[in-house]
N, C-alpha and C positions, 0 to 999 in steps of 0.2 A: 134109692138107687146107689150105686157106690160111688165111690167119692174118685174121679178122675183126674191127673196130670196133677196130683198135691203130692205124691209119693215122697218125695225129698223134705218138704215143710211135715208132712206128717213124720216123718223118719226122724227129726231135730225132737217134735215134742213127745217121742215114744220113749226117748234118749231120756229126755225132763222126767218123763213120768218114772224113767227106772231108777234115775238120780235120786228122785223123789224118796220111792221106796226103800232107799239107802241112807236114807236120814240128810239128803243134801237138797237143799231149797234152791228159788231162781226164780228167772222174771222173763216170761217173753213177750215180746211184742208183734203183731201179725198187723201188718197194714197192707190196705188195698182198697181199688175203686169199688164205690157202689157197684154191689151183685159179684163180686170178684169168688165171690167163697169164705168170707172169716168165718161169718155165724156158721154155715156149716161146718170148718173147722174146729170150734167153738165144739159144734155138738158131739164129734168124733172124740175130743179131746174128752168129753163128761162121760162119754161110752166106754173108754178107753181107762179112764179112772175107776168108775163104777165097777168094774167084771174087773179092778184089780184091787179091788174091797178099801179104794180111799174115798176121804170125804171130796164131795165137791159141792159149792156154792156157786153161787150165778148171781150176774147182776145185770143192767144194760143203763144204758142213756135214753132219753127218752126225746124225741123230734121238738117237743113242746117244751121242753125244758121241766124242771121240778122246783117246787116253791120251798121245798125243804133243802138245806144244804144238806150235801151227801147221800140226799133220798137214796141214788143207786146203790152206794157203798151198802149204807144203812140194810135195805132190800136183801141185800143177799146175804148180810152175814145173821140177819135175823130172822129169815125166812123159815119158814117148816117146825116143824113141832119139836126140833132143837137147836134153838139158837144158840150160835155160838157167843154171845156176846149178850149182857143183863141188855135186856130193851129198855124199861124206864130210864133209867140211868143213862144211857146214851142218847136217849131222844129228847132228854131234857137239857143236854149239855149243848147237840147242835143247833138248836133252835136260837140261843143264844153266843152272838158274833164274839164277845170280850172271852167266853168256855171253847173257844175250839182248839186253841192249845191245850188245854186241858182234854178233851173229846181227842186228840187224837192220839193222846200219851193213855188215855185210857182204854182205846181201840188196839196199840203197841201191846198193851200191855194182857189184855186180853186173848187177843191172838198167838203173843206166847205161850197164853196158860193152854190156850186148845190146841197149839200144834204139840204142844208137849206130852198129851196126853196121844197122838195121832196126825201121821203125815196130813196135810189138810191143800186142796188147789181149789183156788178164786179164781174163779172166770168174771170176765168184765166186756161187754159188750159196745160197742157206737159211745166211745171216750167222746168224740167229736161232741157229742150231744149232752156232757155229762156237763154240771154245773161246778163252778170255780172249785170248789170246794174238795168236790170229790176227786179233781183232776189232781190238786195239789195235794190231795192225802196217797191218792194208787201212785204218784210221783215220790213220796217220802216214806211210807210205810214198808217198799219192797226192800228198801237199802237198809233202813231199821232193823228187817229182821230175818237179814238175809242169811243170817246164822241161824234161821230153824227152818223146819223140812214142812214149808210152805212155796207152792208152786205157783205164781202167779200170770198168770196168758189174758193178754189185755188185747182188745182189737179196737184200730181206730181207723176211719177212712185217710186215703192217702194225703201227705202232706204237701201243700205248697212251695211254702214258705221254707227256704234251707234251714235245715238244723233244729226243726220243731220236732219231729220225730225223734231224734236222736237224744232228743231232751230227757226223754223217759229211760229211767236208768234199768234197760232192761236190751236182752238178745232182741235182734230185728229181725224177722222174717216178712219179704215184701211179697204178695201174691201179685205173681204176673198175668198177662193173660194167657190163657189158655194154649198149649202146643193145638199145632193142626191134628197131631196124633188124638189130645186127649177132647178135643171136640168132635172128630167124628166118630170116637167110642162114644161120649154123653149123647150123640146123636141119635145113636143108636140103643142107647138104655132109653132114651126118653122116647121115640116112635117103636121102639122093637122091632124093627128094621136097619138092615145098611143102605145109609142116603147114598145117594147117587152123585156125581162129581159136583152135578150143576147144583144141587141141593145143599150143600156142601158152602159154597160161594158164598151161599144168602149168606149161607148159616155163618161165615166167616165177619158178617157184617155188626154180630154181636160181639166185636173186639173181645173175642176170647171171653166174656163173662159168664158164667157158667149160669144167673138169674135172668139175664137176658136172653141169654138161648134157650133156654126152657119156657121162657114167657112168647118166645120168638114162633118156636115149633109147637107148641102146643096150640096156639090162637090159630098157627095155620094148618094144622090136621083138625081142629075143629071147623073152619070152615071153609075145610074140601079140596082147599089148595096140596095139601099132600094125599096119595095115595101109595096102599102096599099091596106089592105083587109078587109072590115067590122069593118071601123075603128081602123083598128091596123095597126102600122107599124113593117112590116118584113124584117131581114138583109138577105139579099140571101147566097148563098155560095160564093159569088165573093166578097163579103162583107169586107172592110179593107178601110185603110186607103188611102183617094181619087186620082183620079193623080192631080187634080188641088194642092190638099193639098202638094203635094208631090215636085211638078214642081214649088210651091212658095217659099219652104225650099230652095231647087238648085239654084233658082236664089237670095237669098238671101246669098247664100253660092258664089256663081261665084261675087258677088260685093267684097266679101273680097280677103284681099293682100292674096297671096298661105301660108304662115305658118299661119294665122289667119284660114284661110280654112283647113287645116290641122291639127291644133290643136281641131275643130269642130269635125272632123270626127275623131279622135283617139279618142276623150271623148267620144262617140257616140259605138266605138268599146267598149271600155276599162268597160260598162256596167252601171251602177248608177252615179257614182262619180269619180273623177281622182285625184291623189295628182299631186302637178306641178312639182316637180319634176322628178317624172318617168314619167313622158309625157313629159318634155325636154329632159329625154333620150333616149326613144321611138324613138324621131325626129333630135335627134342627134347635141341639141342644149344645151346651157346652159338658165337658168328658167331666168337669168337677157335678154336674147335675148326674151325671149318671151311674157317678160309685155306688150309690145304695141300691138301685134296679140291680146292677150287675153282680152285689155282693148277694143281693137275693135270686138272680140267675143262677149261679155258684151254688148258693146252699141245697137249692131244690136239685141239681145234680143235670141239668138241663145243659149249662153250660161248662168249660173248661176251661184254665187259662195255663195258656204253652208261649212260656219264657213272654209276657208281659201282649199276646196276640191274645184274641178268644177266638174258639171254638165250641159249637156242637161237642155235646160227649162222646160219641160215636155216628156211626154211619146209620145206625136203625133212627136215631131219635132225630138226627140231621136231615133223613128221606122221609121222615113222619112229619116234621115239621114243614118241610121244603113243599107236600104234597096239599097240604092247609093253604097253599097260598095262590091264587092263580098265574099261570104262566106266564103271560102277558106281563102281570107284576114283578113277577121274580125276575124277566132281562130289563124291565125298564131301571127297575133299581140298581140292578148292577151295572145295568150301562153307565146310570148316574156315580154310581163309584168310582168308573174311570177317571169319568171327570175331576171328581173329589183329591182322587187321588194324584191325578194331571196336574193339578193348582197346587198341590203340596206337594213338587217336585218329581212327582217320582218319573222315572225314563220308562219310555215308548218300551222297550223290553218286558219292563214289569209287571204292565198290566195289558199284552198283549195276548195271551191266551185269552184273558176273560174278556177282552173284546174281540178277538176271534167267535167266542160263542154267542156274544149276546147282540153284536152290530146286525142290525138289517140294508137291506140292498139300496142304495142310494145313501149313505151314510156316507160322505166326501171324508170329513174328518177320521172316520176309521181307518179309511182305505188308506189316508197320510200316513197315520201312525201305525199301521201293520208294515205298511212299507218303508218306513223307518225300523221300525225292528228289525224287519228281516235283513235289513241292509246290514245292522249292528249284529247279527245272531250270525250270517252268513260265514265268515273264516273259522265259526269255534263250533255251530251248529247246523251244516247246512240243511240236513233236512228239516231241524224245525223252523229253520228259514225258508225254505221251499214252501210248509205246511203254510205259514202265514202270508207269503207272498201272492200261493195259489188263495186265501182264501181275500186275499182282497182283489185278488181280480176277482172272484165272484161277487163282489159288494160292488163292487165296480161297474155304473152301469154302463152302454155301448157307447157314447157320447163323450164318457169321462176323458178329459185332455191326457191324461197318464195313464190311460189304457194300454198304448202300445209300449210304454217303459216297461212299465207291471210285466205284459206277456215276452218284452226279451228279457226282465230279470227274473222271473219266474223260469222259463226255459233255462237260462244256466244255473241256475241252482239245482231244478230237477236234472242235470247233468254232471252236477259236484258229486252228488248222491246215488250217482250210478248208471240215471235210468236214463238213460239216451235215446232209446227211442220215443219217449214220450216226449222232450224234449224239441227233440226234429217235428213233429207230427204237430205240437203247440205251436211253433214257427212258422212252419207250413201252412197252417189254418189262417194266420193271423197276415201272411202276405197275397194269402189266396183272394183278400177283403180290400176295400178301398180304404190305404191308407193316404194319410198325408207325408210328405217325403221325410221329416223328422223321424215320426212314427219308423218309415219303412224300412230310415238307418238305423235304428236303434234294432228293430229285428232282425235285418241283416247281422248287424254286428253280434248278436247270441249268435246268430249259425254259425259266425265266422270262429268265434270262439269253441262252439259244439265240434266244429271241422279240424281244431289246432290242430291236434293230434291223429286223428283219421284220413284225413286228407290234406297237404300243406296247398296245395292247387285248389283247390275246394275253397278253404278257409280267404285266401289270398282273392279269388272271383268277388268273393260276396262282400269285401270290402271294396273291392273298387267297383261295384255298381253300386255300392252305397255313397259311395264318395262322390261319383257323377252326379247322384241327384242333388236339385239345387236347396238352396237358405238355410244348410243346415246348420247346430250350434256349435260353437265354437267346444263345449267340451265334446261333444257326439265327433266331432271330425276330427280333434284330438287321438280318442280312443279308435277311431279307425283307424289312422295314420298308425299306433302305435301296435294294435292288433296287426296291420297289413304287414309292416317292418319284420314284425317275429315271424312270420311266416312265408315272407320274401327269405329269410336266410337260408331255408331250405329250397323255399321252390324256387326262386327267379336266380337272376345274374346278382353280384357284389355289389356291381355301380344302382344300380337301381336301390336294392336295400339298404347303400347308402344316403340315397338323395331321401329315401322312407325315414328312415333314423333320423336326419336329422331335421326334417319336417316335423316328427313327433317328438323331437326335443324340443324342437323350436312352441308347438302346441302346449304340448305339456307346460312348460314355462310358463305360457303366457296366464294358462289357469290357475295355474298354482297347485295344481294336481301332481302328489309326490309320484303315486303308483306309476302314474305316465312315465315322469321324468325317470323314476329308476328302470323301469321298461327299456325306456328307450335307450338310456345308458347302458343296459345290458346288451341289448342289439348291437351298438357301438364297441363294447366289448369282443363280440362274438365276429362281426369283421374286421376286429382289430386282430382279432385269430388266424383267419382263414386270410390274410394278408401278412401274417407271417409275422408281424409285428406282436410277440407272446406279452413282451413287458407291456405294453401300452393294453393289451384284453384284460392282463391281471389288472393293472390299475384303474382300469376303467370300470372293471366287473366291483373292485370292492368299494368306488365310491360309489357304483349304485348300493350294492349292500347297505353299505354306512347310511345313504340317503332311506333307504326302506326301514334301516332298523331306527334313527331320526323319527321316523313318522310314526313309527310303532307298528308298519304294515308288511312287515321283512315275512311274517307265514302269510301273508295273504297266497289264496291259490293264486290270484293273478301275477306276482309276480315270481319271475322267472328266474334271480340270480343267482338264489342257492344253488338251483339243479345246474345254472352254467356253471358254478363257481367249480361245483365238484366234477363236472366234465373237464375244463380245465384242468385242473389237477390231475385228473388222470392220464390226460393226453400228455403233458411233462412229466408222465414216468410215476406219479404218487397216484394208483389207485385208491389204497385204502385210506388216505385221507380224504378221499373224496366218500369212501363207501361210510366214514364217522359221519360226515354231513350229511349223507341220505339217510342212515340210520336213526337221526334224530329227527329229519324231517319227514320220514314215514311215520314215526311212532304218533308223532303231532297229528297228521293225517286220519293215520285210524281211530284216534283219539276221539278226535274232533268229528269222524265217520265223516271225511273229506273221503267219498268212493274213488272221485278222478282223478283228486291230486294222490292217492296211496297210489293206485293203477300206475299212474308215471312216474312215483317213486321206487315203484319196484322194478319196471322197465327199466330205469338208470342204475338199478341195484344189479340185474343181472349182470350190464355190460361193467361196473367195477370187479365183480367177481371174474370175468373172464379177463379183463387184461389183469388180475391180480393172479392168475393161474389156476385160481377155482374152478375147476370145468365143471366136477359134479355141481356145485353149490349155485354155479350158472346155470347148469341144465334144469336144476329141478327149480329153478324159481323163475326161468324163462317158461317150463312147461306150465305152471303153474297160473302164470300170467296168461297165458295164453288159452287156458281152459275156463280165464272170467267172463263173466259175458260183456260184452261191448268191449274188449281188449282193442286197443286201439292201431289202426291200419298200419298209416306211413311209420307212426312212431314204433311199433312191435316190429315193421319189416326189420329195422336198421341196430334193432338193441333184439328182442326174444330170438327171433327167427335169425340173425345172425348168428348168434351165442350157441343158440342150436347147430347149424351148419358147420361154424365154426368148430365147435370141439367136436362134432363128427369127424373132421377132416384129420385134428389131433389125434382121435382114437383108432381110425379107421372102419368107422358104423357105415358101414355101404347105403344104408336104408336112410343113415340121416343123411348122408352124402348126397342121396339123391334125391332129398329133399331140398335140401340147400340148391340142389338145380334149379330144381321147379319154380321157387320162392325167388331165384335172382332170377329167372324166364318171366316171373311176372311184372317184376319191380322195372323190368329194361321199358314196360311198356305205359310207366306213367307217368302221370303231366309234369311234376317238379322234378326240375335237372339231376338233385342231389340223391334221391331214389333210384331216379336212372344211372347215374354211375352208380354207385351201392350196389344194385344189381347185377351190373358188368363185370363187376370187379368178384363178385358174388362165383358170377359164373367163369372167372379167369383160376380161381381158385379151386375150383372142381376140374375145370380143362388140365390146370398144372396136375392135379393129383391122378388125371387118368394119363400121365404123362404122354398129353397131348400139345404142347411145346405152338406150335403157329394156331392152334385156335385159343390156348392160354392169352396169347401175347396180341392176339384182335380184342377178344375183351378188356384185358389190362387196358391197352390203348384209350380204348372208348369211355372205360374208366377213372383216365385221368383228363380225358379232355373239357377244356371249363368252358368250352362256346362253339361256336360255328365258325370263329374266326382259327382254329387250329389249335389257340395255346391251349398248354397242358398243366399240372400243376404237383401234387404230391395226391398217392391214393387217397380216396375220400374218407376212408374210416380209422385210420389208426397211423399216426407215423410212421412208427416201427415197422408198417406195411410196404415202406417205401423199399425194404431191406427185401422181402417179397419180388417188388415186382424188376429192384434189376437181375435178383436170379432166374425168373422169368425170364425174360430180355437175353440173357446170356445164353439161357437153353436155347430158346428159338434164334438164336444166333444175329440177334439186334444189339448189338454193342454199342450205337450212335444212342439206341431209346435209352437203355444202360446207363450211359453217360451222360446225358440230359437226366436221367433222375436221380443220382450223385448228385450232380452241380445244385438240383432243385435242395435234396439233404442239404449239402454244403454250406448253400445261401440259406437258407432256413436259420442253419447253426450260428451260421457268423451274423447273422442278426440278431440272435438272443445269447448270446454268450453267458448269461444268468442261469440258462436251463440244460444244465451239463448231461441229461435224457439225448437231445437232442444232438447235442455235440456227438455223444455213444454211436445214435443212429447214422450219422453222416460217417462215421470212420469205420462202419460196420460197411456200408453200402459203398462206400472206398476200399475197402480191405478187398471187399466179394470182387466189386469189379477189376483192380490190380492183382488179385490172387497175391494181399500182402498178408501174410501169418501174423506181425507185429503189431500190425494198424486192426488186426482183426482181434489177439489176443488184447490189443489193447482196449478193444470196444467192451471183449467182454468183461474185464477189467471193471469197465465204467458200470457197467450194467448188473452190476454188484450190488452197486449202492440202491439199485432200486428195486418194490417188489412186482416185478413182471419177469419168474421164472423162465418162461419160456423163450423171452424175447433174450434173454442170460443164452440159456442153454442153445438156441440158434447159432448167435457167435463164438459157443467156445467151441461147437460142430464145425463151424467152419474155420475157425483156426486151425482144429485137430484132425480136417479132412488136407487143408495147405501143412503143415509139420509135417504129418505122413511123412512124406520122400525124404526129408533134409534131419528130424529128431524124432523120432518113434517117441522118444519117450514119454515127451511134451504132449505131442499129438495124443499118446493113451489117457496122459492125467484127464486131458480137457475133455477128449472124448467119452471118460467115463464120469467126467461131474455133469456132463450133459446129459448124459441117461440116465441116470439120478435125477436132476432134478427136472427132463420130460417123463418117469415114472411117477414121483412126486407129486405131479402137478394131474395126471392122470392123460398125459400125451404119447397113447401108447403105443401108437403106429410112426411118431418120429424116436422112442426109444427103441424100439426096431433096427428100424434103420440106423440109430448110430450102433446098437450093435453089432449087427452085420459088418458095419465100418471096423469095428472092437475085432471082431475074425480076422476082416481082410490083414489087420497088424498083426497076425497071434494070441487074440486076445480072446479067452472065451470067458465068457460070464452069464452068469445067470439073470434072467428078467421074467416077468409078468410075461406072459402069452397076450394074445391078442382078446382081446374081447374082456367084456367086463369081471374083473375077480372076486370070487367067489368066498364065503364062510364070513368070519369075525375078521380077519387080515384086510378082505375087499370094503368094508365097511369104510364110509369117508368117515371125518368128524363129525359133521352134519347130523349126518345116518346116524350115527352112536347117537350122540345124544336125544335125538328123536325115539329110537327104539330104547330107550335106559327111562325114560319119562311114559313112554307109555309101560313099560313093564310095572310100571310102579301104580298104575294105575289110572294114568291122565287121559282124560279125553284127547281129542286130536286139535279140541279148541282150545282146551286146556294148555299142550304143549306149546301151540301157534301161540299163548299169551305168553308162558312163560319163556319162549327163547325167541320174542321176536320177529316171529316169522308169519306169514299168512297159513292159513288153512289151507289152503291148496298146496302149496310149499310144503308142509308137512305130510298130506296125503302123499307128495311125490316119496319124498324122504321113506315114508314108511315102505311104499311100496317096491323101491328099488332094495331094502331092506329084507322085506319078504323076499325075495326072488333070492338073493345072496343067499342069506340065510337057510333056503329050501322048507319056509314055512307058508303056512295055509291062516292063520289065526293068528289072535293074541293070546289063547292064552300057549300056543304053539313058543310063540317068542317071550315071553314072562318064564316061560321052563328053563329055553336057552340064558336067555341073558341070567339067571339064578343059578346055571350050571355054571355058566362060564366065568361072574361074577365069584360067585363062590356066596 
């Protein structure tokens, strides 16, 4: 057959052989695993000699060893009916140990007289095998006489031990195993057929050895398991590995002493790898009794040893062996190596897979120790924390006292991981049953959790019927208190989410449970917000930090202060310091294949982008978001679906306009308060844009109202919003509502006098309401220092709408760096409008038309780079790695790209961007 995937080692010694015939000598060395290919390279090599009329000699090692020293050497140079070398004379010298200096200066010396007369190549087979002698003469003889045009190519199996191969003062050539390329050619020279994929797989199990896979397929087209049909080969259903293949392992196994044999087949049970240790305990022996069994596992080729573990040599000889033993035996033993390996420390992580596999049902102590892992595996791994969580609840039998923890940690982990409805439906099973009121809070408390985000009413419910029921523990009513608190700050009243807070600090404390305590500090943060007090949220917010990153549990999903940390931030004017925080804590996220905590890192991702001016980079990572599955309710209302409406309104998209209706028409109608204004305010902002002035200023209203008691407060979703709604106010001719949301700005301001955002907004919504140019140029002024372009470009419109009458000139600077930077930011139905403003002064200038721009110009940054990375070639998962971004994200990016661009394809946009690019 011909010789497959060796092209490059064959290409090195065809290089030797022309050297050769140029009067220049050398030494190569080929090493590799039993069955890798030397000998046959070996025999290429004396083919390749011969048809180029040199001499070649052969020699090999012999498994048994030789009683002669240098018998191999000897063999080949005196073989055939010319020897190169006197025989007497040299067979008399090595036989005697004080003449082998002398034998080997005679060997020198000889092999000069015959290269001399004719280039000459020595092949040397299975070194491993070879006796002292001969080793230390093919190691001194090449450098001797490396000045005559003598080739010599040695093959030895691969080395262990660092720096033994390298010993040999010769080129190294390692044979690897085989490409997938060049095993399904040999697959195909060996049946005369092309295997089929699945065929293929087996056949992948002979780790690339080219005498393995030939012994692999052959045993099994002999006995039936392969079939050929129009030139293909088919693996039947009887398809596996051969008996011939099967019945050479066993008799390679029956040659060795019984713990050499024994120590085979426990590695074989034990799965991948073994440490020596607990397989001298397994066997009930000490690891110094077992060096010579294992050095004679080693030599037969049975075994392996990878960096000081053992192994099976490959997968065929591992399932041949593994197949020798019965089932029953193979998990009890490895069950027993849990053990083993339990009492030599090792942690619940390490040897939870293999007791994943091998535990049967009523096995208490497994179900411990999977439930420990999955606890530890949960922030870095949750689905294979789900995997093991779910599988000790099946080990777990109905009775088990930690049944009902099992099925509410099991349920939020299959909810980290994305899958939510499975989640719900495990929940729901598990409350449908008679529990005990422990049990039924601990369930509770996963919905409440599964709910955070989807429903803040929802989630808030199912803690406090968990809280009614009686004798619960003291950590379980803890984590409700601090679960209910986080989700009081959207759905209930402030007092109440206060008296929640600090119930669950008070809890937390008592346990000594950090997660709680930074929880709930976060919570007291976030009404230290929404009470206006900014200084006392930030400080509050970063000693919970400090206290989560203390505990080492700062990524945990459960905790919350990053994502407030960065909402803060951006609510004082610094977006994109918030958007560094998400961006580090998203990458962790997908990292970690955290599906719900990336989900609500991209949700916070959008709204940075939109107060940062990003409207395209909001749209298409709110659309984005929202096209995953289980995209979350309450939380998308107020971050995707805003971000959307919202820069509809910027651009003047009637369609998303009127989307944004519908989405605040739904939100007015749900259970927690903060939704419902959200919504109102939602819908105040479509009423202003249909300039519809008294149904504007009924929403607004409803939208700032904090209770049934009358008071009002500042709009719900954005400061800067408060600058919104006295222009509102003004239009529909409410100058009192006007004046109460000033005063609200005002006092805001003069309470945080650290956060000079805020000071901006209050003299912004003072300027509008006095129609002062000064106070108004002066906001914009402030609003310099920050990056929220548009909330800029607002007030230097409204300065340069108040100049108008009194300084044209003023009034054109400001009005024209405001349509710049609503152009900019992509706000093109308020660049519009200040242009129109630009006329009514004499001023005509050129802008963007309405509706999205078109070619290479319309392209955001985003868009570039997305379409420059696929031009090059990148998958679209490809690009989502390297910029960051989610796949979906990127689908948007491309697709608002196609449209610009007026293409249908990639390779449509690989042409342009190469035109355009140059």
């Amino acid at each position: 057959m011909p010789l497959r995937g060796r092209e490059p080692e064959l290409s090195v010694l065809r290089d030797r052989l022309r050297d050769l015939r140029r009067g220049h000598g050398g030494a190569v060395l080929i090493e590799g695993a039993p069955g890798a290919g030397k000998s046959r390279l070996l025999a290429e090599v004396a083919d390749l000699a011969a048809a180029g009329n040199l001499r070649v000699r052969a020699g090999a090692g012999a498994q048994d060893g030789h009683a002669v020293p240098f018998a191999p050497l000897l063999d080949a140079l005196l073989a055939g009916p010319a020897p190169l070398v006197a025989r007497e004379r040299l067979l008399a010298l090595s036989e005697a140990e004080e003449q082998r200096f002398w034998l080997l200066r005679e060997l020198q010396h000889e092999l000069e007289r015959a290269a001399s007369a004719a280039p000459l190549v020595i092949l040397m087979d299975d070194l491993q095998w070879c006796d002292a002698a001969t080793r230390s003469a093919l190691r001194t003889l090449p450098a001797r006489l490396s000045g005559r045009p003598i080739l010599w190519v040695l093959a030895i199996r691969e080395q262990h031990q660092a720096g033994t191969a390298r010993a040999w003062p010769a080129e190294r050539i390692v044979l690897r195993p085989l490409s997938t390329e060049a095993v399904a050619l040999l697959a195909q020279d060996i049946l005369q057929a092309v295997a089929e994929p699945v065929l293929l797989e087996l056949a992948r199990k002979a780790d690339g050895r080219p005498l393995l896979l030939v012994e692999l397929l052959n045993g099994m087209r002999e006995e039936g398991a392969i079939t050929i049909q129009n030139g293909m080969a088919h693996l039947t259903a009887a398809g596996g590995i051969p008996m011939r293949f099967r019945s050479s392992i066993r008799q390679r196994l029956e040659r060795l002493s019984p713990l050499a044999r024994d120590s085979v087949r426990f590695v074989a049970m034990l799965g991948r790898d073994a440490d020596v240790e607990v397989l001298a305990e397994l066997l009930r022996c000490s690891p110094v009794d077992l060096m010579g069994p294992l050095q004679e596992a080693l030599r037969a080729d049975l075994l392996t040893d990878l960096d000081g573990r053992l192994a099976l040599r490959n997968d065929l000889v591992r399932e041949a062996v593994r197949n020798s033993v019965p089932a029953a035996f193979k998990d009890l033993v490895r069950r027993q190596a849990v053990d083993v390996r339990l009492r030599r420390g090792a942690a619940a992580m390490e040897v939870a897979a293999d007791l994943a596999e091998v535990a049967q049902p009523g096995d208490h102590e497994a179900v411990s120790l999977l439930r420990r892992a999955a606890t530890d595996l949960a922030p870095t791994s949750p689905a294979a924390a789900a995997a093991l969580s779910g599988r000790a609840l099946e080990l777990a039998p109905a009775d088990h006292p930690d049944r009902p923890a099992l099925i509410a940690e099991t349920a939020v982990l299959l909810w980290l991981t994305g899958h939510d409805d499975e989640a719900r439906a495990m929940a729901a099973d598990a409350l449908a049953g008679l529990l005990e009121p422990e049990g039924e809070a601990q369930v509770r408390l996963s919905l409440a959790r599964l709910s955070s985000q989807r429903s803040f009413a929802e989630a808030v419910r199912q803690c406090r019927v968990a809280l009614a029921l009686p004798g619960l523990s003291e950590t379980t009513l803890a984590h409700l208190l601090t679960l209910q608190a986080l989700a009081l700050i959207v759905a209930g009243d402030l007092e109440e989410t206060g008296r929640a807070a600090e119930a669950a600090l008070l809890a937390g404390c008592f346990c000594g449970n950090r997660a709680i305590e930074a929880t709930a500090m976060a919570v007291e943060a976030t009404l230290s917000f929404h009470r206006t007090d900014w200084r006392h949220a930030f400080d509050r917010q970063d000693e919970a930090v400090r206290l989560a990153t203390d505990a080492g549990i700062l990524h945990s999903p459960w905790i919350p202060g990053p994502s407030w940390q960065s909402f803060l931030w951006s609510s004082a004017g610094e977006p994109l310091r918030g958007l560094e925080e998400i961006d580090l804590a998203l990458g962790r996220a997908r990292a970690h294949g955290q599906v719900a905590a990336a989900r609500m890192w991209s949700l916070y991702r959008v709204r940075m982008l939109l107060d940062a001016g990003r409207l395209a980079g909001a749209c298409a990572e709110a659309e984005a978001a929202l096209t995953e599955e289980g995209a979350p309710g309450n939380t998308a209302d107020v971050t995707a679906r805003y971000a959307l409406g919202r820069s509809a309104l910027y651009a003047g998209d009637r369609l998303g306009i009127a989307q944004l209706a519908a989405d605040g028409l739904r939100m007015t109608g749900d259970e927690a308060p903060f939704i419902t204004r959200a919504g109102s305010w939602m819908l105040a902002l479509v009423a202003d844009c249909d300039e519809d002035p008294a149904r504007a200023m009924a929403h607004a209203a409803a939208a700032v109202a904090l209770g049934p008691d009358g008071a009002t407060g500042a709009t719900p979703l954005d400061a800067a919003d408060d600058v919104v709604f006295v222009r509102m106010a003004l239009r529909a001719g409410d100058r009192e509502a006007a004046a109460r949301m000033v005063r609200e700005a005002e006092d805001r301001a003069g309470r945080n006098p650290e956060f000079p955002f805020l000071t901006a907004v209050a003299e912004h919504a003072r300027g509008l309401l006095d129609d002062d140019a000064a106070l108004l140029s002066r906001a914009a002024e402030r609003f310099a220092g920050f990056p929220r372009p548009i909330v800029r470009a607002s007030a230097l419109e409204d300065a340069g709408r108040t100049l108008a009458a009194t300084d044209r000139r003023a009034a054109v600077a400001r009005l024209k760096t405001a349509s710049e930077l609503y152009e900019q930011a992509g706000a093109l139905r308020d660049a519009a409008r200040v242009r129109r403003r630009l006329r009514e002064a004499g001023i005509r200038r050129r802008g963007r038309k309405s509706g999205a721009a078109r070619g290479w110009d319309g392209l955001t940054a985003a868009e570039l780079q997305v379409v420059r990375h696929v031009a090059q070639g990148a998958t679209n998962r490809q690009v989502a790695e390297r910029l960051f971004l989610s796949p979906h994200t990127v689908n948007t990016h491309l697709r608002h790209a196609y449209t610009k661009l007026d293409v249908n394809s990639r390779v449509e946009l690989t042409r342009l961007v190469m035109e355009h690019d140059g």
